[in-house]
C-alpha positions as CSV (number, residue, x, y, z in Angstrom):
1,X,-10.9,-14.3,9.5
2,X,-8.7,-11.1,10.7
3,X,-10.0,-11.1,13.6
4,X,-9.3,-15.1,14.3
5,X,-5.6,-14.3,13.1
6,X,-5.3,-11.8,15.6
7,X,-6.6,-14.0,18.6
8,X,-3.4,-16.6,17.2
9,X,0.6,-16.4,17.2
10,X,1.0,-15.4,13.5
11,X,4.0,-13.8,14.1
12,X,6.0,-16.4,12.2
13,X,3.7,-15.7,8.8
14,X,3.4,-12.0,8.8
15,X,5.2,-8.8,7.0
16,X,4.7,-5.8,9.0
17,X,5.5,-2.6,7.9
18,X,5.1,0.7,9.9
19,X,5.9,3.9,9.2
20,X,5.1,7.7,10.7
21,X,3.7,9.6,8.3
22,X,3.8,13.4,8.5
23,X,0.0,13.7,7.7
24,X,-3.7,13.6,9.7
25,X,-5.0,10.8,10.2
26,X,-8.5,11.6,8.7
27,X,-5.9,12.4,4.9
28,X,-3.9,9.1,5.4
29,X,-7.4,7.0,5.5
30,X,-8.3,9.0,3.0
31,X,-5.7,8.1,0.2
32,X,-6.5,4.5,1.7
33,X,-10.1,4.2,0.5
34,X,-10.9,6.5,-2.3
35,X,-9.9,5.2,-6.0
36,X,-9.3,8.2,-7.3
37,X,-6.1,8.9,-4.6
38,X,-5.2,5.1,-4.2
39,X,-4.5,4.4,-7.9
40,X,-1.7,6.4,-7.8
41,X,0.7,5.2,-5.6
42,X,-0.6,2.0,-4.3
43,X,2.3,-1.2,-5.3
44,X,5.8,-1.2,-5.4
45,X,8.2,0.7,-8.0
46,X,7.0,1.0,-11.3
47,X,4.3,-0.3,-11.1
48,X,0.5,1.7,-11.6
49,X,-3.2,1.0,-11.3
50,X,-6.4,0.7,-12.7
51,X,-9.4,0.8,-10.0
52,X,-12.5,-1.3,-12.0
53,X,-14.3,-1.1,-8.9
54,X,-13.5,0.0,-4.9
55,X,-16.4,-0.3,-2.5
56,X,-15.1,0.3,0.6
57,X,-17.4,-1.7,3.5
58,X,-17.7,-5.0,5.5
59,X,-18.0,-7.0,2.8
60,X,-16.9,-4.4,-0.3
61,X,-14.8,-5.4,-3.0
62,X,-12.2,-3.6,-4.1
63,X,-11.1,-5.0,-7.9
64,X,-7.9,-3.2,-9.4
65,X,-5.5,-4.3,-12.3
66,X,-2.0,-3.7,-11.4
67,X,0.5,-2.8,-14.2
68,X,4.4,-4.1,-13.8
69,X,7.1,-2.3,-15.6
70,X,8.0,-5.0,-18.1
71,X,4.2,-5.1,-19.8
72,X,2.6,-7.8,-17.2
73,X,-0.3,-7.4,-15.9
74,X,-1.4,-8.4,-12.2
75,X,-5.6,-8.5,-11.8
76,X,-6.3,-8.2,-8.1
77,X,-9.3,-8.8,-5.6
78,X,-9.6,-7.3,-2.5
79,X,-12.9,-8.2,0.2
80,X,-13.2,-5.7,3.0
81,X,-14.0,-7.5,6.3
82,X,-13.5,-4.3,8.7
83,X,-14.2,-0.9,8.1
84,X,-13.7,1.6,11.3
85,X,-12.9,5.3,10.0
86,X,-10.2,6.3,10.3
87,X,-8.7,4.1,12.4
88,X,-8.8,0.3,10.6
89,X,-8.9,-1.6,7.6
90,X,-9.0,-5.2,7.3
91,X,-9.4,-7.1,4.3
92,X,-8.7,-10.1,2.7
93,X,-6.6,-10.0,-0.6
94,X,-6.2,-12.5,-3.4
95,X,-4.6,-12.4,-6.9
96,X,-6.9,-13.3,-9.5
97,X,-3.7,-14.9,-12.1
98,X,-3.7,-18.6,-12.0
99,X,-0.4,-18.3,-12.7
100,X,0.6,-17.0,-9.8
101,X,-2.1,-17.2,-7.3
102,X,-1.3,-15.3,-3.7
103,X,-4.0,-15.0,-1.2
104,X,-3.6,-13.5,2.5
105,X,-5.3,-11.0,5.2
106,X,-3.9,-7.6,6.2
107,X,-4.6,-5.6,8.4
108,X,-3.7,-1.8,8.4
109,X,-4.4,0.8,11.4
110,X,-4.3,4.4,11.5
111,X,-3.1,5.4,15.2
112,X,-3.0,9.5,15.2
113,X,0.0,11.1,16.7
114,X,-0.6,14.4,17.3
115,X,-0.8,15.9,13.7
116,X,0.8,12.9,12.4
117,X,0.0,8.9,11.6
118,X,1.9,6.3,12.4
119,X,0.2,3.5,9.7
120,X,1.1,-0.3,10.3
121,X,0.5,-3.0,7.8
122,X,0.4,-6.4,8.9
123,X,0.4,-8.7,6.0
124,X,-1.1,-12.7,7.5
125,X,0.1,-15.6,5.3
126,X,-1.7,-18.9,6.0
127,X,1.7,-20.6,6.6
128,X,5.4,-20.3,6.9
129,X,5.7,-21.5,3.7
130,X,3.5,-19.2,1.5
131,X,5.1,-16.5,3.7
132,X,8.8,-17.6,2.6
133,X,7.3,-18.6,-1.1
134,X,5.9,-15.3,-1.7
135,X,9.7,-13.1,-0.1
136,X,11.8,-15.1,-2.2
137,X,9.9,-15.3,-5.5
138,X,8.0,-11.7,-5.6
139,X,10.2,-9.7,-3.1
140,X,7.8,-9.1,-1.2
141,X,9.2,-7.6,2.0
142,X,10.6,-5.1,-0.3
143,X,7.9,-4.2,-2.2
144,X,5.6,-3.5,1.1
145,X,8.2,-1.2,2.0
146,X,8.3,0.8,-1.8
147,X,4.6,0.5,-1.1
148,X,4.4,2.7,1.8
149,X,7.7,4.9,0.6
150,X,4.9,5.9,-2.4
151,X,2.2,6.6,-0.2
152,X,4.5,8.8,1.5
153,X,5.4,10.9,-1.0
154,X,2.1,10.8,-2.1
155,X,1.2,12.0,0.9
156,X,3.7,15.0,0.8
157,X,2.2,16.3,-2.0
158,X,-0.7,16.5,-0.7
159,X,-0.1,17.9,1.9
160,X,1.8,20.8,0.3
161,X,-1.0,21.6,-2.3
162,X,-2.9,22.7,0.9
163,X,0.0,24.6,2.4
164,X,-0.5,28.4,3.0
165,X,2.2,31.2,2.9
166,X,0.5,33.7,4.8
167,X,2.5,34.8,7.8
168,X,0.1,36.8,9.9
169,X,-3.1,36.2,11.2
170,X,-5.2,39.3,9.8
171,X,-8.5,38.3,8.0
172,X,-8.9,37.8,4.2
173,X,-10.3,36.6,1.5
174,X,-8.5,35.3,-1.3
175,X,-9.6,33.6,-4.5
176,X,-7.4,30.2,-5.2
177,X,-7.1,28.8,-8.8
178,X,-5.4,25.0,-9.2
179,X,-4.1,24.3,-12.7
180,X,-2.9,20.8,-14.2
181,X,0.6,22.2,-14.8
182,X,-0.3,25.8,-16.4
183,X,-0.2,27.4,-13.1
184,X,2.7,29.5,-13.9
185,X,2.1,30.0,-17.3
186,X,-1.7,31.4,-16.0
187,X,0.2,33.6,-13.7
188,X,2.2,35.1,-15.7
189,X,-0.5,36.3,-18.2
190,X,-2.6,37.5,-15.3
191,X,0.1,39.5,-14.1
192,X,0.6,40.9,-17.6
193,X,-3.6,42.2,-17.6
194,X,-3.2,43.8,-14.1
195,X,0.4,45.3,-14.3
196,X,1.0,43.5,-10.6
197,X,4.1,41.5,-9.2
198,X,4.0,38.1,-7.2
199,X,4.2,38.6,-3.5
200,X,5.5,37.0,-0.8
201,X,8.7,34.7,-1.7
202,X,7.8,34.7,-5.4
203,X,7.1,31.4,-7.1
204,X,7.6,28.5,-5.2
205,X,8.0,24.6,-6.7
206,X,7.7,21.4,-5.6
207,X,11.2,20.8,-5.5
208,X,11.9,23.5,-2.9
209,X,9.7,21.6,0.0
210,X,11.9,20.5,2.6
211,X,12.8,17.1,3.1
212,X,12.6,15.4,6.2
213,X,15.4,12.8,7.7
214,X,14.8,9.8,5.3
215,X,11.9,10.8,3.9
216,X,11.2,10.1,-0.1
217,X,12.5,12.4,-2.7
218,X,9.9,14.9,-4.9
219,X,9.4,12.8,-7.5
220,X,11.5,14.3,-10.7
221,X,8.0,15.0,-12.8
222,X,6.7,17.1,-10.6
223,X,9.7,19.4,-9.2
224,X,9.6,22.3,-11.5
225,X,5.9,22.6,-10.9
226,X,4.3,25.5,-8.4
227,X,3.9,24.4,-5.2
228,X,2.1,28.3,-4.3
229,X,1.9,31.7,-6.2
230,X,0.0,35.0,-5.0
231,X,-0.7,37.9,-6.8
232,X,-2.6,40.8,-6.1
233,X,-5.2,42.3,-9.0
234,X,-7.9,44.7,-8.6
235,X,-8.6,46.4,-4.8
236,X,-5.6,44.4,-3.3
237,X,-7.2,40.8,-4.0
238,X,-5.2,38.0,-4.3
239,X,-5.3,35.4,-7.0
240,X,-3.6,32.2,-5.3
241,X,-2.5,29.4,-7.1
242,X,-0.8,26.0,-7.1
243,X,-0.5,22.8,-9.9
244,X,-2.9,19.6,-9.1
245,X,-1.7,17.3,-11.8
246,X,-3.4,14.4,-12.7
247,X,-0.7,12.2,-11.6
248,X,-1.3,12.9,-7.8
249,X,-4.5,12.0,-8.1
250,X,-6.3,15.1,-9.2
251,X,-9.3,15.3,-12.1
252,X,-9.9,19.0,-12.3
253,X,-12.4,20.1,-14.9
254,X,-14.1,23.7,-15.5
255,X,-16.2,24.2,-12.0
256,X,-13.9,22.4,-9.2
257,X,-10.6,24.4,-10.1
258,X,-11.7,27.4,-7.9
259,X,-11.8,28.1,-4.5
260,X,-13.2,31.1,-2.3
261,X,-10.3,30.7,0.5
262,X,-11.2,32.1,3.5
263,X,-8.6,33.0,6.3
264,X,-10.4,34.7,9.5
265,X,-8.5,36.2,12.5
266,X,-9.7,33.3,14.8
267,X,-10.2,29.8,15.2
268,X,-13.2,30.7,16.5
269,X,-14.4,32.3,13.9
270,X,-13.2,29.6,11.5
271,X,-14.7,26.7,12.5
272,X,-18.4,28.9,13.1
273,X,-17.9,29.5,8.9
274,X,-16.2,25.9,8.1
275,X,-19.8,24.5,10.2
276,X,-22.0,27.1,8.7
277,X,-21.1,26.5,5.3
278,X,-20.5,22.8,5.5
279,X,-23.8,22.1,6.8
280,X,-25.9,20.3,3.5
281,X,-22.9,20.3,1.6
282,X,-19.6,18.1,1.6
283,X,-16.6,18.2,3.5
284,X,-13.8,17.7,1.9
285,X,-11.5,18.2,4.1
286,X,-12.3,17.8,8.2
287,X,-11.4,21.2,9.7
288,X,-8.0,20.4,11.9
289,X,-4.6,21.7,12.8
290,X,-2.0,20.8,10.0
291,X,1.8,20.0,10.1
292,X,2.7,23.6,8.4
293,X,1.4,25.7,11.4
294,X,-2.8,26.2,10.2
295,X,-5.7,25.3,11.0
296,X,-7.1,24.3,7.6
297,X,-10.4,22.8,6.3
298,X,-12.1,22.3,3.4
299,X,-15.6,22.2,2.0
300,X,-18.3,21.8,-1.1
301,X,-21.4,23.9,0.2
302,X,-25.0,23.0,-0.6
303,X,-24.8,25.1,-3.5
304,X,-22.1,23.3,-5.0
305,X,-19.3,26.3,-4.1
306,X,-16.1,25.3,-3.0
307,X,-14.5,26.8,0.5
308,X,-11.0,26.6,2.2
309,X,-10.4,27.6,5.1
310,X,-7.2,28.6,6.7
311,X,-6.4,30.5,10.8
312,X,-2.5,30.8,11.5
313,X,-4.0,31.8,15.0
314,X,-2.1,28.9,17.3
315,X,-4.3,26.5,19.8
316,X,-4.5,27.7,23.4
């Protein structure tokens, strides 16, 4: 059916948002399709998720309840129809309240820009009419656009949980911890047993990441939570250590808090471990240059260990 659409002049029934987003394109498709991302900032303003069920395939259903801000609730049905990582989605979507029933395609493409995504969402109405129904009675134009202003921010955050402070390119290995929101509070005591300081700029927060010309606001919750903390302990190793609230789409439990973070001299060198130690595991993260100046990676091993990896050494 998407691909019919795009063979025909619907220019005259679509909404079509774009936007570049300051991310990878292998992260962006990411928050696309996994439940556990998605259900936090998909929909307009004030409104929040519950995934039943997201199987993301040619033919996949993805079956979510969408919560408004005045107590309604909006049961949804998505069926995928194209699936091509990490450049396309296509899917047909349908609300499931007779009340108010609303059924169209969209189609949503990942086009990498460098280090950065530039996503557009076509929304395909099956006439003028539905199309102009659906913009004066739900707002839809705007929320599309509060849609991807979410996923942006969404996207920040992110984005800064995996942001490094080292400013040199020497080898080392650090241990890093991620908390809900006790990451300071950890810190601190740590720093009490081992009679250390912080190094480096001290305790950074969320609210201190730059923001870009027109680009979303930290969201108030999370401001006065650490963005990055390092402190040395015993032999000059360094405890690293950031917050991974639930809200942005983290479920840390006793196990996947902690990571061995590994930051060789070389790319090199980094991508022979990130292979090495990837191999039987998971990736969690493809190995790639990032907006903040590293080239960063990620990884469960075989044994169920967690790696980052991290080389401030710059591409040739």
């Amino acid at each position: 059916m998407a691909k019919e659409n795009e063979t025909n002049d619907t220019s005259n029934r679509e909404i079509v948002t774009k936007r570049l987003l300051n991310a990878p394109r292998e992260l962006v498709f990411k928050v696309w399709t996994e439940p556990e991302h998605i259900a936090q900032w998909y929909g307009p303003n004030g409104f929040t998720n519950t995934v039943h069920e997201m199987d993301v395939k040619p033919g996949g259903v993805w079956r979510f309840m969408m919560h408004g801000p005045n107590g309604m609730e909006f049961p949804n049905k998505i069926v995928y129809t194209e699936v091509e990582r990490p450049e396309r989605l296509s899917f047909q979507h349908s609300s499931e309240d007779e009340k108010n029933p609303v059924s169209f395609d969209v189609i949503v493409t990942f086009e990498a820009q460098g280090d950065k995504t530039m996503l557009t969402m076509r929304s395909i109405f099956p006439s003028i009419e539905e199309r102009t129904r659906v913009v004066k009675e739900v707002g839809a134009i705007e929320g599309a656009i509060q849609t991807i202003d979410k996923l942006e921010a969404y996207l920040n955050a992110q984005q800064s949980l995996r942001k490094q402070l080292k400013t040199n390119n020497m080898s080392r290995v650090t241990t890093y911890l991620n908390f809900n929101t006790e990451t300071e509070k950890a810190f601190n005591f740590y720093k009490s047993v081992f009679g250390t300081e912080f190094v480096g700029p001290g305790v950074q927060r969320f609210g201190e990441i730059p923001q870009g010309e027109g680009a979303p606001a930290v969201a108030e919750e999370i401001k006065n939570l650490v963005l990055h903390i390092e402190l040395p302990i015993l032999g000059g190793h360094i405890l690293m250590g950031t917050d991974a609230p639930e809200s942005m789409g983290f479920n840390l439990n006793f196990g996947n808090n902690v990571h061995i973070n590994l930051e060789p001299e070389s790319r090199e060198e980094t991508k022979k471990l990130y292979e090495s130690l990837s191999a039987g595991g998971k990736v969690t993260m493809e190995l790639q240059d990032m907006f903040f100046g590293s080239y960063y990676g990620s990884c469960t091993d075989k044994f169920g260990v967690q790696w980052m990896f991290n080389c401030n050494e710059k591409a040739n």
